[in-house]
Structures are given as structure tokens and as C-alpha cells.
C-alpha positions in Angstrom: -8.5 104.3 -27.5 -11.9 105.4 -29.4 -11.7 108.8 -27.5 -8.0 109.3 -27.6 -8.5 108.8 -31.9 -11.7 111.3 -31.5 -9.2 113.8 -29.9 -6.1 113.2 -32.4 -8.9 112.9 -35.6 -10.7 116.1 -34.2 -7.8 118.4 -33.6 -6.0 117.6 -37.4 -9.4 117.0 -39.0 -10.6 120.8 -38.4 -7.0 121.7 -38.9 -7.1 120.6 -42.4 -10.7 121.3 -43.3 -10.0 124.8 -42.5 -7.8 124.9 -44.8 -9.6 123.5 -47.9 -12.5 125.4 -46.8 -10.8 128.7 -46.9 -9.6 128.2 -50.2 -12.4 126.9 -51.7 -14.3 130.5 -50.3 -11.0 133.0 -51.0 -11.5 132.8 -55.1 -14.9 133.4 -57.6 -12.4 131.2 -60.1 -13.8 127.9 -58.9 -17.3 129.3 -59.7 -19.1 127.9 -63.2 -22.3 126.9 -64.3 -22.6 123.8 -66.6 -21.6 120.1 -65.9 -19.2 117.9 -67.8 -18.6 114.5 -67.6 -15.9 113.9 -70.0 -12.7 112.5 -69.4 -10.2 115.5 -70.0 -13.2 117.7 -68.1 -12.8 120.0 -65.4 -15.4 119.0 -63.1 -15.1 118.4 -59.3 -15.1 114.6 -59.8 -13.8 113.4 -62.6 -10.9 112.0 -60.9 -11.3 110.2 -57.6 -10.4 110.7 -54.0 -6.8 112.5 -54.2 -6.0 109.1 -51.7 -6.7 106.7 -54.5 -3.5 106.6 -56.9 -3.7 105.7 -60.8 -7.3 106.0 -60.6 -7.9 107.9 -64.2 -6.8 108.1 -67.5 -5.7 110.9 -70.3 -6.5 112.1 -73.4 -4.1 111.6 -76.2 -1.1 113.8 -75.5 -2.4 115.2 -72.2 0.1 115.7 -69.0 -0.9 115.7 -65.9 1.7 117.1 -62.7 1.1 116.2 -59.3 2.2 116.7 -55.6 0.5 115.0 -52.7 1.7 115.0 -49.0 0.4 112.2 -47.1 0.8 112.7 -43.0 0.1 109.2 -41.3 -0.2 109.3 -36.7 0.2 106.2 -35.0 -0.5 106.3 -31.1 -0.2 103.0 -28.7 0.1 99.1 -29.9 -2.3 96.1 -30.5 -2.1 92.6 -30.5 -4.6 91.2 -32.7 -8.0 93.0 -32.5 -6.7 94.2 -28.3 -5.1 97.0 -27.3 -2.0 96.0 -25.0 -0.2 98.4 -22.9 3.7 98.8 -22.8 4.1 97.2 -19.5 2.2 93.9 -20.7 3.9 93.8 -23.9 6.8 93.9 -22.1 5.8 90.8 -19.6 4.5 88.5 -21.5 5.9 89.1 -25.1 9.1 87.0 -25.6 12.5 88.9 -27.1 13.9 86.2 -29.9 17.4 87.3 -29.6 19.9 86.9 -27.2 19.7 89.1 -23.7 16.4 90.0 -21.7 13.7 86.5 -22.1 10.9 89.7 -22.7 10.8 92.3 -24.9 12.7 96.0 -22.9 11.8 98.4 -25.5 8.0 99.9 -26.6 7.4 101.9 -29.4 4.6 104.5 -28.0 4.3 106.5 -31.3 5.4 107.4 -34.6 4.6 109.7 -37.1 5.4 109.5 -41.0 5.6 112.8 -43.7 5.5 111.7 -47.4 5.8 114.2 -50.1 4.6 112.5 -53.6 5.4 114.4 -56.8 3.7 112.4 -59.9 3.9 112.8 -63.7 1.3 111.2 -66.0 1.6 111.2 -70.1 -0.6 109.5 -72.7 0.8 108.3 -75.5 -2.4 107.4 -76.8 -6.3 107.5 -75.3 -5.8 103.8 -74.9 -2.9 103.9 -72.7 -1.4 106.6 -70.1 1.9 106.4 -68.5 2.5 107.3 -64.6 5.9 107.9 -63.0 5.7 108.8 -59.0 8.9 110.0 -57.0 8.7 110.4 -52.7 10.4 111.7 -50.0 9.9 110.0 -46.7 10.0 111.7 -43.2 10.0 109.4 -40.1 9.7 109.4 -36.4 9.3 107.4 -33.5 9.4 107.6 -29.7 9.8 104.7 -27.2 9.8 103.9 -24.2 12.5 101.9 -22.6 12.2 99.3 -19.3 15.6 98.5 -17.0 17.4 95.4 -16.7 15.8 92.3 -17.8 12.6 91.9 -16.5 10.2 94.1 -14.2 8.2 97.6 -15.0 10.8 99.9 -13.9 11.2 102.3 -16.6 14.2 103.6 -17.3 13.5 106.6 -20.2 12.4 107.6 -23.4 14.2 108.5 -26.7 13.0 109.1 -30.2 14.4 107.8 -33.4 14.1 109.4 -37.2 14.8 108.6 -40.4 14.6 110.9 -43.9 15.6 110.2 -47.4 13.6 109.7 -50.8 11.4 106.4 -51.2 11.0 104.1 -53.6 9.9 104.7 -57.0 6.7 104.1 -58.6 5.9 103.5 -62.1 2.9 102.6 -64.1 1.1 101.8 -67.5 -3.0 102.7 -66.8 -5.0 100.3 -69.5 -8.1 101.4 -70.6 -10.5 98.2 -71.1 -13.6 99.6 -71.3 -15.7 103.3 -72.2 -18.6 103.7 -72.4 -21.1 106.8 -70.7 -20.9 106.4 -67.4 -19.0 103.8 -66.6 -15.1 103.0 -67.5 -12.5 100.3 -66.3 -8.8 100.3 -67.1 -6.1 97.9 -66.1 -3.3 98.9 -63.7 -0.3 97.5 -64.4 2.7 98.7 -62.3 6.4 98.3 -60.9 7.9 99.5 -57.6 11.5 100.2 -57.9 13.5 100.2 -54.7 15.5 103.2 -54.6 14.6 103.8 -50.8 17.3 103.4 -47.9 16.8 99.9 -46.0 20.1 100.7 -43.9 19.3 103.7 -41.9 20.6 104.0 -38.4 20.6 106.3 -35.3 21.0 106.4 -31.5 18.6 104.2 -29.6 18.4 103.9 -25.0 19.5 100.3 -23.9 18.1 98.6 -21.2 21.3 99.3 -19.6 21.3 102.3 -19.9 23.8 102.9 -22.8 23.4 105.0 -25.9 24.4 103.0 -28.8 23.9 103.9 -32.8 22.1 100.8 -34.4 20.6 99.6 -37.7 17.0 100.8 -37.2 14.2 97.9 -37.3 12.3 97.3 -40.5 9.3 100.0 -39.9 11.7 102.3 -40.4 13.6 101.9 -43.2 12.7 104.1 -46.0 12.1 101.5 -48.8 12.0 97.9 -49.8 15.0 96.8 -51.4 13.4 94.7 -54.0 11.7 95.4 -57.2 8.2 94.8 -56.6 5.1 94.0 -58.9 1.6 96.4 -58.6 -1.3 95.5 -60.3 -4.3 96.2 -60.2 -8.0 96.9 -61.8 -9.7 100.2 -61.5 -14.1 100.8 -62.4 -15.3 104.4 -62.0 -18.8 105.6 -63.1 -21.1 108.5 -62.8 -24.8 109.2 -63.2 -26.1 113.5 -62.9 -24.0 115.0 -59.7 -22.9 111.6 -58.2 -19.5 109.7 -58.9 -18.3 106.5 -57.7 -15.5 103.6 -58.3 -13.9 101.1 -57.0 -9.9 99.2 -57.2 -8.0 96.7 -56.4 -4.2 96.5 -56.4 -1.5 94.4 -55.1 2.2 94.8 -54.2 3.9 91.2 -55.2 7.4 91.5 -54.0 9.9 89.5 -56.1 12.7 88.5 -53.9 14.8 88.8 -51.1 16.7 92.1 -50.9 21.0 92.9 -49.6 20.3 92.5 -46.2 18.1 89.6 -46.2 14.9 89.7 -46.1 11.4 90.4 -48.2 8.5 92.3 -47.1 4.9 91.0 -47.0 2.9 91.2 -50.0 -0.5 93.7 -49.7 -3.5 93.4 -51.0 -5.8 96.5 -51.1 -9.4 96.8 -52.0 -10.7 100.8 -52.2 -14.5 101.7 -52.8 -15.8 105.5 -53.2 -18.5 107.7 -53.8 -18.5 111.4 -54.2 -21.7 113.9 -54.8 -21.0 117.5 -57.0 -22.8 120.1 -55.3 -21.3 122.4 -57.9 -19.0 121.7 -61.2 -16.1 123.2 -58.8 -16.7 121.3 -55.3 -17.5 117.7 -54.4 -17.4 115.4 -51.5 -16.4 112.0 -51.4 -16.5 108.8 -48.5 -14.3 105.9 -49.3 -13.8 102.5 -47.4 -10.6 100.9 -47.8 -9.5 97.4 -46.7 -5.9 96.2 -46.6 -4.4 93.1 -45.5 -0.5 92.3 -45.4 1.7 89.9 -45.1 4.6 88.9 -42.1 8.1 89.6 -43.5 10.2 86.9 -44.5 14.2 86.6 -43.5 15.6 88.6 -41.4 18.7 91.6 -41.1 20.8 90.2 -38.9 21.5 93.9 -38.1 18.5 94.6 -37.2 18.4 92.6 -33.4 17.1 94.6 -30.2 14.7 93.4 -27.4 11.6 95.5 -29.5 8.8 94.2 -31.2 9.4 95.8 -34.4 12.6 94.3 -34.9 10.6 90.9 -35.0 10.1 89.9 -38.7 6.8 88.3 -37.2 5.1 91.2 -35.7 4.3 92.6 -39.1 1.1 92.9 -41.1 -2.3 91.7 -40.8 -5.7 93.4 -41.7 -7.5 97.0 -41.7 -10.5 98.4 -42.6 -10.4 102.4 -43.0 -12.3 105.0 -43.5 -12.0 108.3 -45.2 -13.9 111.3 -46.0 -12.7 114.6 -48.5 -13.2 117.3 -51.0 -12.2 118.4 -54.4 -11.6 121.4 -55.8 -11.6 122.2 -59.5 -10.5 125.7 -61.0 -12.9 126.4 -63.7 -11.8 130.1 -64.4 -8.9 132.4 -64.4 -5.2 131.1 -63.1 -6.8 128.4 -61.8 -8.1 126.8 -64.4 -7.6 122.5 -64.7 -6.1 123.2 -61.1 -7.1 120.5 -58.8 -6.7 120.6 -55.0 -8.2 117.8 -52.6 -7.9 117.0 -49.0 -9.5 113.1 -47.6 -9.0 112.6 -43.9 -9.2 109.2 -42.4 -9.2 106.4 -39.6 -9.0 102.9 -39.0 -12.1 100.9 -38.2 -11.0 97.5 -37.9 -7.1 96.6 -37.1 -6.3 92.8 -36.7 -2.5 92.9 -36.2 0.0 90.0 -36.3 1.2 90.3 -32.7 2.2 93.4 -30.7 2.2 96.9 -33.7 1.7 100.4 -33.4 -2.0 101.7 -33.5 -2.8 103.7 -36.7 -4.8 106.9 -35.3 -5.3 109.2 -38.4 -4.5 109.1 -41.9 -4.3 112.6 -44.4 -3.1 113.8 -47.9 -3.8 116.8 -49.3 -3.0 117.0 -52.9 -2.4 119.1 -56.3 -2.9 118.4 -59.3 -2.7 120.1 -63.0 -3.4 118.9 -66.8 -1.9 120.3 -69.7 
């Protein structure tokens, strides 16, 4: 597993970095002299990681636009803190609907494409507004195993789903200012305007091709209106930048179909060095854990483990690394672009999931 990530990390890693790096080297209006550490400034780090949402606030009747695209690779499955191949999982693991007594279907991979556009307004320098829209892109191969027990396998076939997500909005709180260091209060609503009944083709054990409800991993949204809060610190001394935030995703019922997601619970830490008022670089350590889902579809039954409310959730540890771009001159002035690239550390999973492999967003961002 560790070289197969090295492999995955290396290839899109450089990929990305390339990118950043020849942009940051293609323009002279990134270069200034002077630093600034105010809040509306244009330095490399006044904001943090681009992977770190509501992490700043505005100026009195400032706006801030933002686009982000988040790519997510998830290679192989674990049970617990082990990796488990597709022919134990399906041996050992049992299927809790009718048919086969084991599990005949292995998700082997999946990829996911979000593309966040964000708006942020502040009524006053006490309080700034946030509003985030997304468009989710899905996909997933499997592998499937013949009749109802043995190795034999009997094919492969990918599913996908596509639509926009659910909604994200936000009051930022500012609780403290004071040189160098600031806190402000998160304080935010998830509103489910995501799909939870997408569908498409999956390979039977048998052998047929029917269209079914897809299971929950990839549905688009979460069908309930869902509380975030959450506490962010930042702080700076001379060229170096850090914070840290926690926030929470309380869900609030059960949605149409019949169920409720886990809650999460995410604590983010960060530190970022300014070579120059245009260019810093950040590391950041994020842990997560999540909760099992409760209820169930009752459309959502097939002999795979992610139809299984139970084999959802659990804890991660992750680590990221990234830079920032400021414009300082020119057209590009208050521009921001940022890349962070990451990878799990730690993954205890509640029963048999998919392996997360490598973790990206690049992002934009402009003030007016």
C-alpha cells in the first residue's frame, strides 16, 4: 500500500506542483518588497491553506469570490487499521440482505471532482458572511465474484454519478484581534440540495445488468439540513503564519429515504513561512473522525459493502503540504491562487471502505 500511495502521490503531486510553480515564475506581478500583516493585506499568508474553508474574515464592505476544485483518489479497502483484499472481503464479510451469505461485489476504486465556487461579504468588521455552491463528479469501479460463494470472478464495471452538492452557508464571528493573533466563531448551516437518489447500471453476481439505486458513497448530498460549527485561531509573528480549527457537521434528522449520515468532527492545524510578500508554503495536519450512518434506504440493497449503513466512518489523520500565491502588482493584484496536496497517515475504518490515496485542491481567490 505505502509504495502504491508513493506512486499515485508522486505522479499527481509533480503534476500539480508544476503547475503552481510555473505560474508563480511566468509573471514579475507577484514580485514586491514590503510585508503586511493586516487583515484586508495582500500578503502570501494572510489567509490559510486554500484546504481550510471559512478560515478568515473581512473588512467592512469587502467581497471576496472564490473557486476551488478539490480531486480526491481512493485505491483498495481496509478494515480497521488492515488492508484486506477483495477476495477476503468477499469470504469472510457477511452480505445483510437477502441472496449470497458473503458479500459478491468489491469496490477497487473511486475517484471524486468537486468544483467549489464561494462568495464572502462583510456587513461589518465584526461579522462576514460566506455562501459556498458545488458540483460533484463521481466514479467508481468494482469488481464482481460469481454465484454465491468462491473467488471466481466474473467482471468489472464502473459506476458514476454528477450533479450539484449541497449548499454551504455561513456567519464568521470575530471574537478576538489583537496583533498577531485573532479567533472568530464559525457558525454554519449545510443545506441539502444534493441528489441522494442517483442510479445507474451495476454487474450481478449472475451475470445480469440491472439499473439500481446507487449505495450511499455515492449519492451527491445529504438530504438533511445539517448544523457546522466551529472555532477558528490564526496568528503570525515576522515571515511565519499559523492557525488552527475545529468544526463539526451535526446532522439534524433523518432524510426521504430513510436514513442520516454520521456526524464528523474535524480538528485542522497549520503553519506556513513567507519567503517573499507573494509566495509562502504551508504543512497542515488534519484529523477527522465520523460517524456510522443511521437507517437505512431500503433501495439501496446489493451484496457490497458500501451498501452496508455499518461500514461507514471511523478516524483519519492526514497530511498536507502547499503554496500561495498573491498578486501584488498589475492584473493580478488581490489575486490569490494556492495548491495543498495531501495523504492519509492514519485510517481506522468501521469495517471493510475504500482506501483514501491522495487528496488535492487548487484554488482562486479575489477581494474587492
Amino acid at each position: 500500500m505505502t509504495l502504491r500511495i508513493a506512486r499515485q502521490y508522486g505522479r499527481k503531486a509533480a503534476a500539480y506542483a508544476t503547475l503552481a510553480a510555473a505560474l508563480s515564475l511566468s509573471t514579475n506581478a507577484f514580485a514586491h518588497d514590503g510585508v503586511d500583516h493586516e487583515p484586508g493585506s495582500t500578503n502570501a499568508y494572510s489567509h490559510g491553506p486554500i484546504g481550510v474553508m471559512g478560515d478568515h474574515l473581512h473588512e467592512e464592505g469587502e467581497i471576496m469570490f472564490s473557486y476551488r476544485f478539490m480531486h480526491m483518489d481512493m485505491e483498495g479497502n481496509r478494515s480497521g487499521t488492515n488492508s484486506v483484499s477483495p477476495e477476503e472481503i468477499v469470504t469472510t464479510v457477511p452480505n445483510r440482505f437477502a441472496g449470497p451469505p458473503t458479500l459478491r461485489v468489491v469496490p477497487t476504486e473511486m475517484t471524486m471532482d468537486m468544483h467549489m465556487f464561494g462568495a464572502m461579504y462583510a456587513p461589518s468588521d465584526i461579522v462576514t458572511l460566506m455562501l459556498m455552491g458545488m458540483y460533484i463528479e463521481k466514479e467508481m469501479d468494482h469488481v464482481t465474484f460469481a454465484g454465491g460463494a468462491g473467488t471466481t470472478r466474473l467482471g468489472t464495471f464502473t459506476t458514476k454519478s454528477s450533479g450539484i452538492g449541497d449548499t454551504k452557508a455561513a456567519a464568521l464571528v470575530r471574537l478576538h484581534d489583537e496583533p498577531g493573533h485573532r479567533i472568530h466563531a464559525n457558525l454554519g448551516v449545510s443545506i441539502p440540495t444534493g441528489s441522494i437518489t442517483e442510479s445507474d447500471s451495476v454487474l450481478a453476481p449472475t451475470g445480469a445488468r440491472p439499473t439500481l439505486r446507487l449505495p450511499y458513497a455515492m449519492q451527491l448530498g445529504s438530504g438533511t439540513f445539517d448544523l457546522e460549527p466551529g472555532l477558528t485561531y490564526s496568528g503570525y509573528d515576522a515571515n511565519w503564519g499559523w492557525g488552527a480549527q475545529w468544526r463539526s457537521t451535526l446532522r439534524t434528522g433523518t432524510n426521504d429515504e430513510g436514513y442520516t449520515l454520521g456526524n464528523k468532527h474535524q480538528i485542522t492545524g497549520w503553519a506556513s513561512y513567507q519567503f517573499q510578500p507573494w509566495i509562502s508554503l504551508s504543512g497542515r495536519l488534519t484529523a477527522r473522525n465520523e460517524g456510522t450512518i443511521e437507517g437505512f434506504d431500503p433501495r439501496i440493497a446489493a451484496p457490497v459493502q458500501t451498501a452496508d449503513p455499518d461500514n461507514f466512518g471511523g478516524d483519519r489523520v492526514e497530511a498536507f503540504v502547499g503554496v500561495n500565491l498573491a498578486g501584488q502588482s498589475g492584473f493580478l493584484k488581490g489575486h490569490r491562487i494556492a495548491l495543498e496536496v495531501g495523504a492519509p497517515v492514519y485510517e481506522n475504518l468501521n469495517g471493510p471502505q475504500m482506501e483514501t490515496d491522495l487528496m488535492v485542491t487548487i484554488g482562486w481567490q479575489k477581494a474587492f
